[in-house]
C-alpha positions in Angstrom: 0.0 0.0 0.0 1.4 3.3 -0.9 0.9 7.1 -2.2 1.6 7.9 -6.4 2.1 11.2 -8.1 3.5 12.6 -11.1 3.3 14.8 -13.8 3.6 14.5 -17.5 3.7 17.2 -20.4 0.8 17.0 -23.3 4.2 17.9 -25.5 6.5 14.5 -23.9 9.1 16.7 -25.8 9.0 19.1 -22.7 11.2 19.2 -19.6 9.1 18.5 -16.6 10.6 20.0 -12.8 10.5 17.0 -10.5 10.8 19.5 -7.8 6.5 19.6 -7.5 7.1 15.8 -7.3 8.7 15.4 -4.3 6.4 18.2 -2.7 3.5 16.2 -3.5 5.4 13.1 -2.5 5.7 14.5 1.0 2.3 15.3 1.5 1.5 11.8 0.9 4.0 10.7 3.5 1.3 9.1 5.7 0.4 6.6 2.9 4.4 5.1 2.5 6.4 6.2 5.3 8.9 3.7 4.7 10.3 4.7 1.4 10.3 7.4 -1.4 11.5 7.1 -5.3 11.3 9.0 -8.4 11.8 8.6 -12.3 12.2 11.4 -14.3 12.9 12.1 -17.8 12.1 14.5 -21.2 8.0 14.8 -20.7 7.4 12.7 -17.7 8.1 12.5 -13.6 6.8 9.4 -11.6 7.1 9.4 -8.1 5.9 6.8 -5.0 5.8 6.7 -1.5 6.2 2.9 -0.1 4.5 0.8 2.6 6.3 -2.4 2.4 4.3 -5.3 2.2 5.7 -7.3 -0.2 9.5 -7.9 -1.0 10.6 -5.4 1.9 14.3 -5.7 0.3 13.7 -5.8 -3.6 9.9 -4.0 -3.7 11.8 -0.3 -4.2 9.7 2.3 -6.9 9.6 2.9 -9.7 10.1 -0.4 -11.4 11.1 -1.5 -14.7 9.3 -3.6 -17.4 11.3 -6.5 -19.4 12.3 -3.5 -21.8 13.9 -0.5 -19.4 11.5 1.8 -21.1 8.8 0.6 -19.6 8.2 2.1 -16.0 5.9 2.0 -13.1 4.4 3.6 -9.9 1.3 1.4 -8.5 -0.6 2.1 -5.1 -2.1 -1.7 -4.1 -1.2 -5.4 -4.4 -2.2 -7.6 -7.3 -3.5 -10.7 -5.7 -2.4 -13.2 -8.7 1.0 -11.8 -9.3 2.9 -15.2 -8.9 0.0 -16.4 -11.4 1.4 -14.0 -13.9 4.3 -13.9 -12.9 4.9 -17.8 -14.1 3.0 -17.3 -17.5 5.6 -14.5 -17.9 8.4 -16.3 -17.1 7.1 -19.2 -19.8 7.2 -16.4 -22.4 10.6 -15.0 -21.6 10.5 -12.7 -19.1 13.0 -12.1 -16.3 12.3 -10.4 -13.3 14.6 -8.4 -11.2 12.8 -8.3 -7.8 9.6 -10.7 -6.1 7.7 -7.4 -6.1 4.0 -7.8 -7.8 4.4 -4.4 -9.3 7.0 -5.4 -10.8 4.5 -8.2 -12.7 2.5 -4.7 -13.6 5.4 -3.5 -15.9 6.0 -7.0 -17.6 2.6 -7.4 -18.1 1.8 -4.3 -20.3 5.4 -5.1 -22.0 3.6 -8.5 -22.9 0.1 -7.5 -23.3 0.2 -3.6 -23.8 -3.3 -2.2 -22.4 -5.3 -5.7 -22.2 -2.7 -6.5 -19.2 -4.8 -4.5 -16.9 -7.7 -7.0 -16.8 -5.6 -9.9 -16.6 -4.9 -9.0 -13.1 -7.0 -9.4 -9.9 -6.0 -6.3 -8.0 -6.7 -3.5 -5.7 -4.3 -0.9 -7.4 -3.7 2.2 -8.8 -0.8 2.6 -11.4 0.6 4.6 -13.4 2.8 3.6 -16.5 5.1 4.9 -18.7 6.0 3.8 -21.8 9.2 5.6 -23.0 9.1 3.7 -26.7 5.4 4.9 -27.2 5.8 8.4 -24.9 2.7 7.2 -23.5 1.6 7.8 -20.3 -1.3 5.6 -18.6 -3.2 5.8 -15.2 -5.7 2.9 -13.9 -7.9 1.9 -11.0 -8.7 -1.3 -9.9 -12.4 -2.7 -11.5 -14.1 -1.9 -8.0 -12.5 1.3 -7.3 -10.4 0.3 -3.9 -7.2 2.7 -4.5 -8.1 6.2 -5.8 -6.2 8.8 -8.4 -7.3 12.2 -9.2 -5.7 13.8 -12.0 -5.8 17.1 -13.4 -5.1 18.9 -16.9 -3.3 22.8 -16.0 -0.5 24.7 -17.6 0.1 21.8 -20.7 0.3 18.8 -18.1 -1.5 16.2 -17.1 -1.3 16.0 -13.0 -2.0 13.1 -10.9 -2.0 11.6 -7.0 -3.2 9.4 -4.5 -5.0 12.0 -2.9 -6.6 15.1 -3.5 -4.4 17.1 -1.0 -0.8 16.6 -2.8 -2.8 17.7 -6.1 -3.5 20.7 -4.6 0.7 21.5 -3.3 1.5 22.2 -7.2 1.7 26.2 -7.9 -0.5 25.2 -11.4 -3.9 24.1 -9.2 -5.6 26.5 -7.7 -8.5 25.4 -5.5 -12.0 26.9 -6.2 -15.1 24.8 -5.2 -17.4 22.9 -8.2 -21.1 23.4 -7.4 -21.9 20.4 -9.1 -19.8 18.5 -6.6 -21.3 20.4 -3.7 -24.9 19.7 -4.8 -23.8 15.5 -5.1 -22.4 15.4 -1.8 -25.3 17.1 0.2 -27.6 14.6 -2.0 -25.3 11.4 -1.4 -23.1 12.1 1.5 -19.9 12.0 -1.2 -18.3 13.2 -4.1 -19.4 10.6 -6.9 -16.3 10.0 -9.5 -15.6 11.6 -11.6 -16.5 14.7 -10.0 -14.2 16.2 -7.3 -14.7 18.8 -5.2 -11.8 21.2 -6.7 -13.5 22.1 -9.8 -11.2 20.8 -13.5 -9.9 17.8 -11.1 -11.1 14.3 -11.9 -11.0 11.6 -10.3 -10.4 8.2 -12.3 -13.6 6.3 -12.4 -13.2 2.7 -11.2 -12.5 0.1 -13.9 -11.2 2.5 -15.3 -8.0 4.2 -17.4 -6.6 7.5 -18.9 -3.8 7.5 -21.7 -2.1 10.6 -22.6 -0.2 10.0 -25.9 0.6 12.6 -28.8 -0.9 15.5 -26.7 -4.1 14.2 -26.2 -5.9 12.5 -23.3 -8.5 9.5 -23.3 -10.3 8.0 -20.8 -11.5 4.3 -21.1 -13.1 1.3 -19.1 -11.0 -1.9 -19.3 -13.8 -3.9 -17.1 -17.6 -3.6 -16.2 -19.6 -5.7 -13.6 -21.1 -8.0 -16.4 -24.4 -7.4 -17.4 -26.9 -9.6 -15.9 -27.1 -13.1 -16.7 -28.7 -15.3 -14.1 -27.0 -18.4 -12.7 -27.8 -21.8 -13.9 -27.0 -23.6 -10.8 -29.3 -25.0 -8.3 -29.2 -22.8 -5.2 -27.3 -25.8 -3.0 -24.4 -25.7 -5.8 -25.1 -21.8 -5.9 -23.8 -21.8 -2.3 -21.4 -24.2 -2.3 -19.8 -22.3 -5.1 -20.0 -19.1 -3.4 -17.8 -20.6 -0.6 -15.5 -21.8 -2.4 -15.1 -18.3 -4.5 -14.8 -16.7 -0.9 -12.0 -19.6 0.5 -9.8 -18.7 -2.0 -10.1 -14.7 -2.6 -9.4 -14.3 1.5 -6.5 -16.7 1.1 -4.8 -15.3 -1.7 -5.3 -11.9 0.5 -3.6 -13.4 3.4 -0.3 -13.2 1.3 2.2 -10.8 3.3 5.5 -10.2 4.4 4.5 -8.1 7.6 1.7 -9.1 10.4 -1.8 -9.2 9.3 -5.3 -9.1 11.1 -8.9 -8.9 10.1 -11.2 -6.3 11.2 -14.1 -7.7 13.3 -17.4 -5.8 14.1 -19.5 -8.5 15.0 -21.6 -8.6 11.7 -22.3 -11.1 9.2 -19.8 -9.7 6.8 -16.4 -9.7 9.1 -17.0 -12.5 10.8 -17.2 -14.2 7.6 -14.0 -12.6 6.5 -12.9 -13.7 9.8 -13.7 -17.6 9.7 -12.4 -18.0 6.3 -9.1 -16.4 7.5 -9.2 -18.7 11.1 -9.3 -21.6 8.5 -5.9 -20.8 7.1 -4.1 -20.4 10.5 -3.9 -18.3 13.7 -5.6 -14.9 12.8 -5.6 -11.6 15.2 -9.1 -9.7 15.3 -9.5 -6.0 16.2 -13.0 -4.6 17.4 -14.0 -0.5 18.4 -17.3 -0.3 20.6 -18.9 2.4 22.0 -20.0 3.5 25.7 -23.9 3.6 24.1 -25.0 0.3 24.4 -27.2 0.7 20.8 -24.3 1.7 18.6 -21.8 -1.1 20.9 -21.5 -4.7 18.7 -18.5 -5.7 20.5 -20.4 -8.7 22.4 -21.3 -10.1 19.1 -17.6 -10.3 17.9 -16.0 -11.7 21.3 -18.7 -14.4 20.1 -17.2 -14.9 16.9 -13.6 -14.6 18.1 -14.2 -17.3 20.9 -15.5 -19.3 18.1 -13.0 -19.3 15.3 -9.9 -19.1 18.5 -8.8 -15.7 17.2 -7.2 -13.8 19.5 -9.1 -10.8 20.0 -8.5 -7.2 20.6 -11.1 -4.5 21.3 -11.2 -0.6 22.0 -14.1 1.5 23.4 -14.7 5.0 21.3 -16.2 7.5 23.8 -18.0 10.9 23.3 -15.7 12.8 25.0 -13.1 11.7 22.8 -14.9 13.3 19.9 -13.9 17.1 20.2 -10.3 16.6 19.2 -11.1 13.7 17.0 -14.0 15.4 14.8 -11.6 18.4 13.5 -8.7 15.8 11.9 -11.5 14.7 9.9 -10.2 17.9 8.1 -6.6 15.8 7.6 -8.1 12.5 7.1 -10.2 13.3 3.9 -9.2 15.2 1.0 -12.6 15.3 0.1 -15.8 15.9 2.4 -17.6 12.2 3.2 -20.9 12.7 5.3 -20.2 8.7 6.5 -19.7 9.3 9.9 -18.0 5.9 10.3 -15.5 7.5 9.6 -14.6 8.3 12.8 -14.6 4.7 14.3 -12.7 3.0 11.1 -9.9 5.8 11.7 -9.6 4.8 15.3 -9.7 0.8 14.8 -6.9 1.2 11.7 -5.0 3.2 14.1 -5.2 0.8 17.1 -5.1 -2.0 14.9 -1.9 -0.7 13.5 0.1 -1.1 16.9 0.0 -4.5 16.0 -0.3 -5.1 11.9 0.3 -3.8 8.9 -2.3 -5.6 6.7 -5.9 -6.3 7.7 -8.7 -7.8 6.1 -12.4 -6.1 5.8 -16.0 -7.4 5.3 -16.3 -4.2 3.0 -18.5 -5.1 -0.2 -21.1 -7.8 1.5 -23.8 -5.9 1.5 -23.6 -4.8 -2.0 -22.8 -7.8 -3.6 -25.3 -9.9 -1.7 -28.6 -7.2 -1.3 -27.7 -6.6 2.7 -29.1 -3.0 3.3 -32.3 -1.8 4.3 -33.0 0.1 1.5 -32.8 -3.4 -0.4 -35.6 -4.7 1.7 -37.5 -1.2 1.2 -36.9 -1.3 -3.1 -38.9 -5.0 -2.4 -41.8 -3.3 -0.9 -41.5 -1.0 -3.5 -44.1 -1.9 -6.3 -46.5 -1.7 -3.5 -45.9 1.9 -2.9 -49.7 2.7 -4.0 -50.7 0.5 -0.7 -48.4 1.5 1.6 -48.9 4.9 0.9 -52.2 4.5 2.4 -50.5 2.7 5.7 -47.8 5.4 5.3 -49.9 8.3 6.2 -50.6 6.8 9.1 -47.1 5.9 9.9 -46.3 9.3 9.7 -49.1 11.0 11.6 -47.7 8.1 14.2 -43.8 8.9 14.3 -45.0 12.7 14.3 -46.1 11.8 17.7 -43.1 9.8 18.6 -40.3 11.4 20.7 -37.4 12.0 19.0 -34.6 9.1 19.4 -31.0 9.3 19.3 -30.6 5.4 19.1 -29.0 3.6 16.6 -31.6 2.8 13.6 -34.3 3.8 16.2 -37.7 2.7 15.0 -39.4 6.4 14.2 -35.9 6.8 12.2 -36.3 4.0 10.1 -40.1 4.4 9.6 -39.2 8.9 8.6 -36.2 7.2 6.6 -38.2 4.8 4.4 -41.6 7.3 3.7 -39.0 9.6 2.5 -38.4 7.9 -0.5 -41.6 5.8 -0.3 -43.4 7.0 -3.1 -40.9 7.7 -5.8 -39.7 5.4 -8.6 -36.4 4.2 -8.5 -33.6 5.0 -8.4 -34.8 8.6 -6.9 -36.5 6.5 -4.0 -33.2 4.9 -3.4 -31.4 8.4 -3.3 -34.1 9.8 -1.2 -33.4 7.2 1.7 -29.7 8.0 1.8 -29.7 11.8 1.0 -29.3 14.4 3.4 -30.7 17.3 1.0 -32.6 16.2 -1.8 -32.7 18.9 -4.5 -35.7 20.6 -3.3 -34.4 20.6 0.0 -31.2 22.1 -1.5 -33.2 24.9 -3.0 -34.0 26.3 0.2 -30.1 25.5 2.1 -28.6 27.3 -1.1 -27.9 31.2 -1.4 -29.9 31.7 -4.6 -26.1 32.1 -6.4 -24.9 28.9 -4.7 -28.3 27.0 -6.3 -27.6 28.8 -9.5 -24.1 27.4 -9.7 -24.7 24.1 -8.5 -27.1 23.9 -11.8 -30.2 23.9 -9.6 -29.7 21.0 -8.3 -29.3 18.8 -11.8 -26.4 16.7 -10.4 -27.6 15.7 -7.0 -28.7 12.1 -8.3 -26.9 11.9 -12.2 -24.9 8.8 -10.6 -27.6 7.0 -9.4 -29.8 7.2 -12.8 -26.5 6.3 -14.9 -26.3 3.7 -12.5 -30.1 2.1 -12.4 -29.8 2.6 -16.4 -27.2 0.2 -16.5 -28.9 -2.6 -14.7 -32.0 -2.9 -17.4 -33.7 -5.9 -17.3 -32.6 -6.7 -13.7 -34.7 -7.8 -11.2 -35.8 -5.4 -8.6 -33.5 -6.5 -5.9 -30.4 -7.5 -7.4 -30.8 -4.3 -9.7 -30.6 -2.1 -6.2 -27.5 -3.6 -4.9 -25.8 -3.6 -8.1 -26.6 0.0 -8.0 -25.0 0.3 -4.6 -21.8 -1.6 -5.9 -21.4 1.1 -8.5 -21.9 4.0 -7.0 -22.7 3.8 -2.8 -19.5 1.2 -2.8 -16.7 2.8 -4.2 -17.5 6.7 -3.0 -18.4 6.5 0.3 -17.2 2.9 1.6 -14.2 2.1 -0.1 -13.0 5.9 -0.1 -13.8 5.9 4.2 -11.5 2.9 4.2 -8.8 3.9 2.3 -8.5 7.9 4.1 -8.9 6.0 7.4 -6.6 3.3 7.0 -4.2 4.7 5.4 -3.8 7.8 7.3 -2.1 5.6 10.0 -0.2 3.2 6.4 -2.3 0.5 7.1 -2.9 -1.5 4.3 -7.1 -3.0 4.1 -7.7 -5.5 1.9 -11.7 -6.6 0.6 -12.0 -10.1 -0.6 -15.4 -9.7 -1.2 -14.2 -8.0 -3.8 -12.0 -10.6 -5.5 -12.6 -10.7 -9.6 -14.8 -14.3 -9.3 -16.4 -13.0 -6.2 -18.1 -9.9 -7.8 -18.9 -11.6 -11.1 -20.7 -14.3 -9.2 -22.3 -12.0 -7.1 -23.6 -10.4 -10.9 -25.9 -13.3 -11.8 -27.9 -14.0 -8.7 -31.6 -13.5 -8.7 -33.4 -12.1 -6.3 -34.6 -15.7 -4.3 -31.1 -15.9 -4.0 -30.1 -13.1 -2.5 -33.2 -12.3 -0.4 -35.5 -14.6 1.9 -38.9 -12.7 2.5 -37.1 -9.3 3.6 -33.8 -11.1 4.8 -31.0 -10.0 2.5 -27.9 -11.8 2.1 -29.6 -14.9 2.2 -26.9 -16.8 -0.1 -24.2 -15.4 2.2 -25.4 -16.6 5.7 -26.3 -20.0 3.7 -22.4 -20.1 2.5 -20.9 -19.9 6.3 -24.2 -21.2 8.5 -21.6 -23.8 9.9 -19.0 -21.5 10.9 -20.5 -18.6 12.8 -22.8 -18.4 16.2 -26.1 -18.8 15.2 -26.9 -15.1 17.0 -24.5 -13.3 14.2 -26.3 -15.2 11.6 -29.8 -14.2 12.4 -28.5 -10.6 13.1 -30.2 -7.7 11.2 -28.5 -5.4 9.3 -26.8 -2.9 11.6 -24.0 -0.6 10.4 -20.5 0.9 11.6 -22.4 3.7 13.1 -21.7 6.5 15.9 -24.1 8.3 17.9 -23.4 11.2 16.2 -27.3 12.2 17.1 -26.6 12.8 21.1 -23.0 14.1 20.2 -24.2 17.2 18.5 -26.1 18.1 21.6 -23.2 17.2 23.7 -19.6 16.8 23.1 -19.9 18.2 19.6 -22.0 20.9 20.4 -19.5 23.9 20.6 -17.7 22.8 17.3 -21.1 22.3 15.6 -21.8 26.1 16.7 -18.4 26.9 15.5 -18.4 26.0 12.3 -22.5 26.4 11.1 -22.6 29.7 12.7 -23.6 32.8 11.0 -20.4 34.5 10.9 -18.8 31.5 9.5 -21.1 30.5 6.9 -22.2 34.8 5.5 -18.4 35.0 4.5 -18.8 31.4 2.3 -22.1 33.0 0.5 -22.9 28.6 0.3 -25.5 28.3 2.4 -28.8 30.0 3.9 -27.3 30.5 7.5 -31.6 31.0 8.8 -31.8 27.7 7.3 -29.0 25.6 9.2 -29.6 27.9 12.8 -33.4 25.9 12.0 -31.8 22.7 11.8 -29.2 23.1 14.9 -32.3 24.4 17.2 -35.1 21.8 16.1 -32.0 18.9 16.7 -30.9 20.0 20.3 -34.8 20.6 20.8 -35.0 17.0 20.1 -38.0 18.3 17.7 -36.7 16.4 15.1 -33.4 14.1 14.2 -31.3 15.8 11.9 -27.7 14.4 12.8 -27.6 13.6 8.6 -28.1 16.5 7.6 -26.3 18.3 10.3 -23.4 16.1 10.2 -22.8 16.4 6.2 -22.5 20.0 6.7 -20.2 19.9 9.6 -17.8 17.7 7.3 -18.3 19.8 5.0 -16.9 22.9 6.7 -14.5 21.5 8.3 -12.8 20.7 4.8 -13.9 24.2 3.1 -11.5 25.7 5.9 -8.7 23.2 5.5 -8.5 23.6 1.6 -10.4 26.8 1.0 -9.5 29.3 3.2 -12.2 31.5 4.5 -13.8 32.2 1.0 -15.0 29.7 -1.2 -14.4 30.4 -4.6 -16.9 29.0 -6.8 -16.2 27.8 -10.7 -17.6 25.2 -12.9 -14.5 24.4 -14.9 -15.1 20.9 -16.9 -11.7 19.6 -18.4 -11.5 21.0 -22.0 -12.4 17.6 -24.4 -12.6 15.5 -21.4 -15.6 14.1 -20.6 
């Protein structure tokens, strides 16, 4: 796991200073503190930062293809390296180090561009081909590793993150209203939107050459479209756990201690038994003082089960006042997912003791776990439950307000929200914090005009729903989630959190044959009545306690409800104040004073909303300054 940058010119005939480089290099320090390299030459600078995991002696970037011309940077692992590495080797190759970047280079030397789906990988790379004076850039199929790149002054910029971007003297920082109006509709920054308006980031699957001055963006993999499984569901199953067996086994390949995360759900502890099967495993828990959010029984049930040996840490509320403003550090762009907080403070513990852990990130979008999976069944019988929803809501109305975790007037508010709205809007609806008309009346009038009143809040999510035609209903919402809810917000909480502290997290849920079986499953496989994951908790009923099985969906939550009217209170103030939000011109300050006082009145929940601004302003500060400049600048010929 590791940080990339580099720049190239659109004219390769063009000296390039590798002085911005190693600036941008060293604010990605926290991603490969262990070592730092650089290649440069006429047109082109590639630099890396380098958390050893494999090779610790040989693994040194850049590395070199079978020809010398051939260089490479990569952020990741590839899983099947010693696969290619022996099909190489048959056709001549001979490698220098036992790095699996180094498999990267000979690859593309053997292959050219079709290498990239040869290889089951969480990665980000970028290549250069001296013979060709072709630059390329790729992220893995799901979208695990990020780049952002950039076009300013005749060259193309790239980076891990966001934040070393921003260090180069050619990118100057001005907020994109587009990207303002996705994140308070989805709680992130959708690729390829960024934040900074003309920055991109590299859509997952995904990969950009730049070659005789001109740049092209391309997908080298899709989930496949839908085809449904011909096997019975017993071989269905069996098949699934022998797909999940051997992704979490090739990901227990590492040169430094490894661990799995453990939360106590269905997802981690199945990471978790799989991983026990191969040997002695470490697990690492965070629980919480309120005994809704706290799952920490549930995985010392699962540890005592598969004889891990467990580790556990307790995240408190009065913890969160100097936590909540390194949020500001941690992401280079906002993320309303305030599980943020609690995966930053498990990678950290979990780092006095590993390097490498395994996650359960991905179960519930391959296999239909979320509620809003159940609700999209319900769904065609919107016209009925209508009917009963009016007087659900004249019911909650007279509920008091709860700061529990998925309290029941929450869930019932959350799901007439999007109740009676087609998909995928319905979908968006449950998950937003402003939908568009809701926007409307946050935004100054200038901000709404900007932000295209309010055209991009759901753009993913239709392209997204478009692309499963001819789905079925459930299988069509999760996929949706996979390629849009997954990558943003999960994957990208993952990667800020973990590798803030250069811990390397590693999905097998998200091995190649794992997601492409995932595709074809119909709904009766994924769902029982309005049980999701049904196929999953089939696939490890003999390994877990039967109480983790029959769990409901519960999520890596934080009671970031009672918070704001308690240890967050006086940062909350701070930072959705008037005074701090007139000088922005953004938002409607009358509008978010309503939404402070109504929450610490307990007159209504709003810790989504109220939280996704918080984030919010806490990174407008960091990376804007007191101003925020607003421009829509779309990459000239790039869509």
């Amino acid at each position: 796991m590791c940080g990339i940058a580099g720049i190239a010119a659109l004219d390769p005939r063009r000296p390039v200073d590798a002085a911005p480089v190693h600036a941008m290099l060293e604010r990605l320090r926290h991603r490969g503190p262990d070592d730092a390299g650089v290649h440069a030459e006429r047109g082109v600078v590639l630099g890396h930062r380098r958390l050893s995991i494999i090779d610790l002696a040989g693994g040194h970037q850049p590395l070199f293809g079978q020809r010398r011309s051939t260089v490479v940077v990569a952020n990741g692992e590839i899983y099947n390296y010693r696969e290619l590495a022996r099909e190489l080797e048959s056709r001549g190759h001979v490698f220098r180090t036992a790095s699996d970047t180094e498999v990267a280079a000979h690859a593309y030397d053997e292959w050219g561009l079709d290498a990239l789906d040869r290889m089951d990988a969480m990665l980000a790379l970028a290549l250069w081909d001296g013979e060709r004076r072709r630059l390329v850039l790729a992220r893995d199929r799901m979208g695990e590793k990020p780049l952002y790149w950039t076009l300013a002054d005749g060259l193309l910029l790239f980076a891990s993150e966001l934040t070393a971007l921003l260090v180069h003297p050619a990118v100057r920082p001005a907020l994109d209203p587009r990207a303002l109006s996705a994140y308070l509709a989805l709680e992130y920054v959708p690729a390829p939107l960024c934040m900074v308006a003309g920055v991109r980031k590299l859509e997952p699957g995904t990969y950009l050459v730049l070659e005789d001055g001109r740049v092209e963006v391309r997908p080298f993999w899709r989930v496949p479209a839908w085809a449904p499984t011909r096997l019975a569901y017993p071989e269905a199953v069996e098949r699934l756990r022998q797909l999940l067996d051997r992704a979490v086994a090739s990901r227990l390949v590492s040169d430094v201690p490894l661990g799995v995360f453990l939360s106590g759900g269905l997802d981690s502890s199945t990471i978790a038994a799989f991983a026990a099967c191969h040997g002695a495993v470490e697990t690492f828990s965070i629980g919480f003082e309120e005994a809704s959010f706290d799952e920490r029984a549930y995985a010392r049930q699962v540890a005592e089960r598969l004889g891990t040996t467990h580790h556990e840490r307790v995240l408190r509320g009065a913890d969160m006042p100097a936590l909540v403003p390194r949020l500001a550090e941690l992401l280079d762009e906002p993320l309303g997912d305030a599980s943020i907080v609690p995966t930053a403070l498990l990678s950290g513990f979990a780092r006095e003791r590993i390097t490498v852990a395994l996650g359960g990130d991905a179960g519930d979008e391959l296999f239909a776990g979320y509620p809003m999976h159940q609700a999209q069944r319900l769904a065609p019988y919107a016209r009925v439950l209508a009917v009963a929803g009016g007087v659900l809501r004249r019911a909650t109305e007279r509920l008091p307000v709860s700061h529990a975790n998925f309290a029941f007037g929450f869930k019932v508010r959350t799901f007439l929200r999007g109740l009676e709205a087609a998909p995928p809007l319905n979908q968006g609806l449950w998950l937003s914090s402003f939908a568009p008309a809701e926007q409307r009346a946050l935004l100054t009038p200038e901000a709404w005009e900007a932000a295209e009143r309010g055209r991009w809040a759901f753009r993913t999510l239709e392209d997204g729903w478009a692309a499963g035609e001819g789905m079925p209903r459930v299988a069509r919402s999760a996929r949706l989630d996979a390629l849009t809810y997954l990558p943003n917000d999960i994957l990208t909480k993952v990667d800020r959190a973990s590798m803030s502290v250069a811990l390397e997290v590693r999905a097998p849920f998200l091995a190649r044959d794992v997601v492409e079986f995932a595709a074809s499953l119909p709904d009766a496989y994924l769902m029982k009545g309005l049980t999701g994951k049904r196929i999953l908790r089939d696939a490890v009923r003999d390994l877990l306690p039967p109480t983790v099985l029959a769990r409901p969906k519960k999520g890596f939550g934080i009671p970031v409800a009672a918070w704001l009217t308690g240890p967050l209170r006086e940062l909350a103030h701070d930072l959705l104040g008037e005074a701090s939000l007139a000088g922005a011109g953004l938002f409607r300050p009358a509008v978010v004073a309503r939404l402070l006082g109504e929450h610490e009145a307990r007159r209504a929940d709003h810790r989504k909303p109220l939280w996704t601004l918080l984030v919010f302003e806490l990174w407008r500060r960091a990376n804007l300054g007191a101003g925020a400049p607003a421009a829509s600048a779309p990459l000239a010929g790039v869509p």
